[in-house]
Backbone as CSV, one residue per row, in Angstrom:
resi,resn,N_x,N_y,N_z,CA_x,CA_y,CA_z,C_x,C_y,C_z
1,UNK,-22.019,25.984,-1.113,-22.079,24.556,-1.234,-20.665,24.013,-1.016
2,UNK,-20.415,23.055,-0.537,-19.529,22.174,0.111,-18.801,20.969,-1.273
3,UNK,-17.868,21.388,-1.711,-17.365,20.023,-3.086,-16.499,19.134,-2.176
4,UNK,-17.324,17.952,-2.331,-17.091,16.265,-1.804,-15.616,16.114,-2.280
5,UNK,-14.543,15.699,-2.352,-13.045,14.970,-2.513,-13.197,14.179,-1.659
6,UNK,-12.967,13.010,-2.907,-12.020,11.580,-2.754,-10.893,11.927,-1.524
7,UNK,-10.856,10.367,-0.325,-9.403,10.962,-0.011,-7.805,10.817,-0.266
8,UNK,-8.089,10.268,-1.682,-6.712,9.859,-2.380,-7.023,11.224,-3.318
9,UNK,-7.576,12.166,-3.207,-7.069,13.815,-3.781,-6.572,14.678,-2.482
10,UNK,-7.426,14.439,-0.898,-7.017,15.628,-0.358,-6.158,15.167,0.616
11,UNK,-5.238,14.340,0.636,-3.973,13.547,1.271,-3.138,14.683,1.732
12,UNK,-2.662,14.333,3.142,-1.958,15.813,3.402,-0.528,14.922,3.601
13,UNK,0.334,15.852,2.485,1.827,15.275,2.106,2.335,15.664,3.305
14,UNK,3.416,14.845,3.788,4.316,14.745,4.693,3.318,14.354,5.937
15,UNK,2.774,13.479,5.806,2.007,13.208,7.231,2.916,12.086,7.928
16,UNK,3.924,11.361,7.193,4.911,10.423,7.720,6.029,10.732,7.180
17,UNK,6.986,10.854,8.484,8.543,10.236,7.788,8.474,9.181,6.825
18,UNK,9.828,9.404,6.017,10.029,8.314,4.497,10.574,7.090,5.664
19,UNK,11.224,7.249,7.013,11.677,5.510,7.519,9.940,5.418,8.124
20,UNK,9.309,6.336,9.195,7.949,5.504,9.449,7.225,4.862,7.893
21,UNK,7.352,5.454,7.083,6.324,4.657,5.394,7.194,3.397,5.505
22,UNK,8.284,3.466,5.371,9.188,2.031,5.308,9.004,0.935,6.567
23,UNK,9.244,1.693,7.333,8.373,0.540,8.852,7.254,0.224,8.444
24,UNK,5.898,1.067,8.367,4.912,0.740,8.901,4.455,-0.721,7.677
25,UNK,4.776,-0.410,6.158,4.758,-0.793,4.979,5.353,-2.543,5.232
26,UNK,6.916,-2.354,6.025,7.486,-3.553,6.229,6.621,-4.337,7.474
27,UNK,6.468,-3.916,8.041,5.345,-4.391,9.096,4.583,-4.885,8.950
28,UNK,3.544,-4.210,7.828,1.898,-4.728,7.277,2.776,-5.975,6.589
29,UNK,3.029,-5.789,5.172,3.316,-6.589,4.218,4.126,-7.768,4.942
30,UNK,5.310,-7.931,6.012,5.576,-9.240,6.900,4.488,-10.074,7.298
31,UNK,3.339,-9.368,6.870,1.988,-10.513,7.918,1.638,-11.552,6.645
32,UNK,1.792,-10.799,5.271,1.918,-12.198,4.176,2.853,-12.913,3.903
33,UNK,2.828,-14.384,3.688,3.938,-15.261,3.502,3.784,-14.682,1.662
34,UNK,2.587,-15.349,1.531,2.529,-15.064,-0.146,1.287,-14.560,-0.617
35,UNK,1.192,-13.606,-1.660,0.469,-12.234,-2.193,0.670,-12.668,-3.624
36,UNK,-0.711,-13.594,-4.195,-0.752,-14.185,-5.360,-1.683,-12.677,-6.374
37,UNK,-1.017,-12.025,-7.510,-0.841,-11.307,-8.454,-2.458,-11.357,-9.016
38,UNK,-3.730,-10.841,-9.401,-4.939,-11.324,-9.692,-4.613,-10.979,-11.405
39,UNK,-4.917,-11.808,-12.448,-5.022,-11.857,-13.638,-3.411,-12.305,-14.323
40,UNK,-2.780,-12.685,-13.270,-1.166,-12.922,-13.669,-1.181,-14.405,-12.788
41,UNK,-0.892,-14.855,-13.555,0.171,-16.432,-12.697,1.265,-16.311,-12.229
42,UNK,1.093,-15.157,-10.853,2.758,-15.076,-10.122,2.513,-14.455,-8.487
43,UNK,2.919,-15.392,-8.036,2.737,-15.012,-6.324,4.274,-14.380,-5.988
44,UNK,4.051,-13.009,-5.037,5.085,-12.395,-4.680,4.886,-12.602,-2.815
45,UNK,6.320,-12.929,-2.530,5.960,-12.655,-1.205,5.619,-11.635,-0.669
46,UNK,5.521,-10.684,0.938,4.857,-9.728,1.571,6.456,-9.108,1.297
47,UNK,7.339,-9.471,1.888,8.784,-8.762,2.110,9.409,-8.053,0.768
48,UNK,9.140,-9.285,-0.374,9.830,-8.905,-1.121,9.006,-7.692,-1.694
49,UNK,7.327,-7.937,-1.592,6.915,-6.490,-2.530,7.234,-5.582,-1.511
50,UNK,7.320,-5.191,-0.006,7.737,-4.452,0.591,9.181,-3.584,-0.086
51,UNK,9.836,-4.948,-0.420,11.261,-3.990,-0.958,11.248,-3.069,-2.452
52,UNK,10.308,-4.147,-3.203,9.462,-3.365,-4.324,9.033,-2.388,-4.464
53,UNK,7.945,-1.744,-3.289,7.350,-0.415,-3.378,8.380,0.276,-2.678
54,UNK,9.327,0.047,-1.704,9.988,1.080,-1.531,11.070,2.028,-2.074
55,UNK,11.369,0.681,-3.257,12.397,0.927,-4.206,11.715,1.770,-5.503
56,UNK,10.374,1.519,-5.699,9.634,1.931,-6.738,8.786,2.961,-6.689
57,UNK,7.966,3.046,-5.201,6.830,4.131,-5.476,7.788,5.507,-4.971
58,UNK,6.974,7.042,-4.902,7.197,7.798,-4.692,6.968,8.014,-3.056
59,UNK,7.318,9.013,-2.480,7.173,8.899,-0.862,5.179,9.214,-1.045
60,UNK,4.969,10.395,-1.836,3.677,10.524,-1.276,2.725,8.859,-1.875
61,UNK,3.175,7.817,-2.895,2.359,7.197,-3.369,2.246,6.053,-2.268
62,UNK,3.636,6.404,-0.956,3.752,5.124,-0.324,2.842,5.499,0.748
63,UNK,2.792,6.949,1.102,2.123,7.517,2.132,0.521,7.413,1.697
64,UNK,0.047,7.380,0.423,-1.221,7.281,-0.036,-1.831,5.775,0.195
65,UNK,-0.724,4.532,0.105,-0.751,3.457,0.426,-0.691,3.285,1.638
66,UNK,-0.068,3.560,2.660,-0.381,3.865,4.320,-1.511,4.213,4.784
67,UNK,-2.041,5.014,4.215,-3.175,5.684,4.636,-4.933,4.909,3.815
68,UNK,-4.507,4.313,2.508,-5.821,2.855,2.512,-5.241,2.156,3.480
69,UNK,-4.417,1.610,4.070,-4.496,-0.015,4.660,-5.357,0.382,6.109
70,UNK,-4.261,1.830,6.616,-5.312,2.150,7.341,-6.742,2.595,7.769
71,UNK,-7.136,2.590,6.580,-8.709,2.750,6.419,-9.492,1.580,6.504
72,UNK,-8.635,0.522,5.625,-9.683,-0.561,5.799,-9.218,-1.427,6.974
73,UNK,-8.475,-1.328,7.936,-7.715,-1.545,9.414,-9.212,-1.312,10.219
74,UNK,-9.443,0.320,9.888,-10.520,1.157,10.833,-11.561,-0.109,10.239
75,UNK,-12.127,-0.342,9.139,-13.245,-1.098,9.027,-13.224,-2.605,8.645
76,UNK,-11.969,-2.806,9.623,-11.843,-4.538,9.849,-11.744,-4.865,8.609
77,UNK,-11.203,-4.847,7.319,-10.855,-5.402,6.484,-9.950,-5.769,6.059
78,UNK,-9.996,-6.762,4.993,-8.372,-7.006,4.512,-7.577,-5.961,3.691
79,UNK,-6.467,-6.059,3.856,-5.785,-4.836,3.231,-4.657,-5.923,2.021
80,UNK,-5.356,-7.167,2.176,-4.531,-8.175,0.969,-4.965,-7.506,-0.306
81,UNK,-6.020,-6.997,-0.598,-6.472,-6.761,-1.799,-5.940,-6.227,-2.224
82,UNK,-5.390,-4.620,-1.423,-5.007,-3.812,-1.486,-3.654,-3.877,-1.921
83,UNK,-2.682,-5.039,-1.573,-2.002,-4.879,-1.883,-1.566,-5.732,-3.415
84,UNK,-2.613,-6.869,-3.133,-2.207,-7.256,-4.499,-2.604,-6.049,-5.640
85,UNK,-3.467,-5.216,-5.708,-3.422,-4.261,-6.955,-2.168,-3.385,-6.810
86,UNK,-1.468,-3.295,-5.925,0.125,-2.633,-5.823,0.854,-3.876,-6.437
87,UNK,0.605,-4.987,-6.007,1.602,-5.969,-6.697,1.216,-5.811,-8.376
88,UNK,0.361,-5.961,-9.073,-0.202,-6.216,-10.402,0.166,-4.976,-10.917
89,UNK,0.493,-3.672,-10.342,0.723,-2.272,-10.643,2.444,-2.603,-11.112
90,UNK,3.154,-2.827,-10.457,4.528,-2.839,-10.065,5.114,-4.066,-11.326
91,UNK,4.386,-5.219,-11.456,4.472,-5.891,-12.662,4.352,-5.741,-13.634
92,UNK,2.850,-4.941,-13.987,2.945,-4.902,-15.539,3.649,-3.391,-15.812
């Protein structure tokens, strides 16, 4: 029998350079002016949480974050959501 994993368990580390995570990250997040916080009264811009997670997450947590936006990219979705629960993470 075959055991199903999530693919935020079977993530294969080092799939990006630490400057491509920092490009691709500064790239996405430049497309928001402002990235309003859900359950907090505080809008962060795209740039500045860009400088946020790079200063804050770990390489694989940024590479784990690379790899949702690009998932919901593949299925035409927004990847705002996505990032506001990185913004609301990084705050409290």
């Amino acid at each position: 029998m075959i055991n199903s994993t999530s693919s935020t368990n079977n993530t294969t580390s080092n799939m990006y350079s630490l400057d491509t995570l920092h490009r691709l990250l500064n790239s996405e997040l430049s497309k928001y002016k402002h990235i309003k916080v859900p359950n907090i009264d505080h809008t962060i811009s795209g740039r500045e949480l860009a400088s946020w997670l790079i200063d804050y997450a770990s390489p694989r947590e940024l590479e784990e974050l690379v790899l949702m936006v690009n998932q919901a990219k593949k299925r035409s979705s927004d990847s705002k959501a996505i990032f506001q629960i990185a913004a609301a993470a990084l705050i409290k």
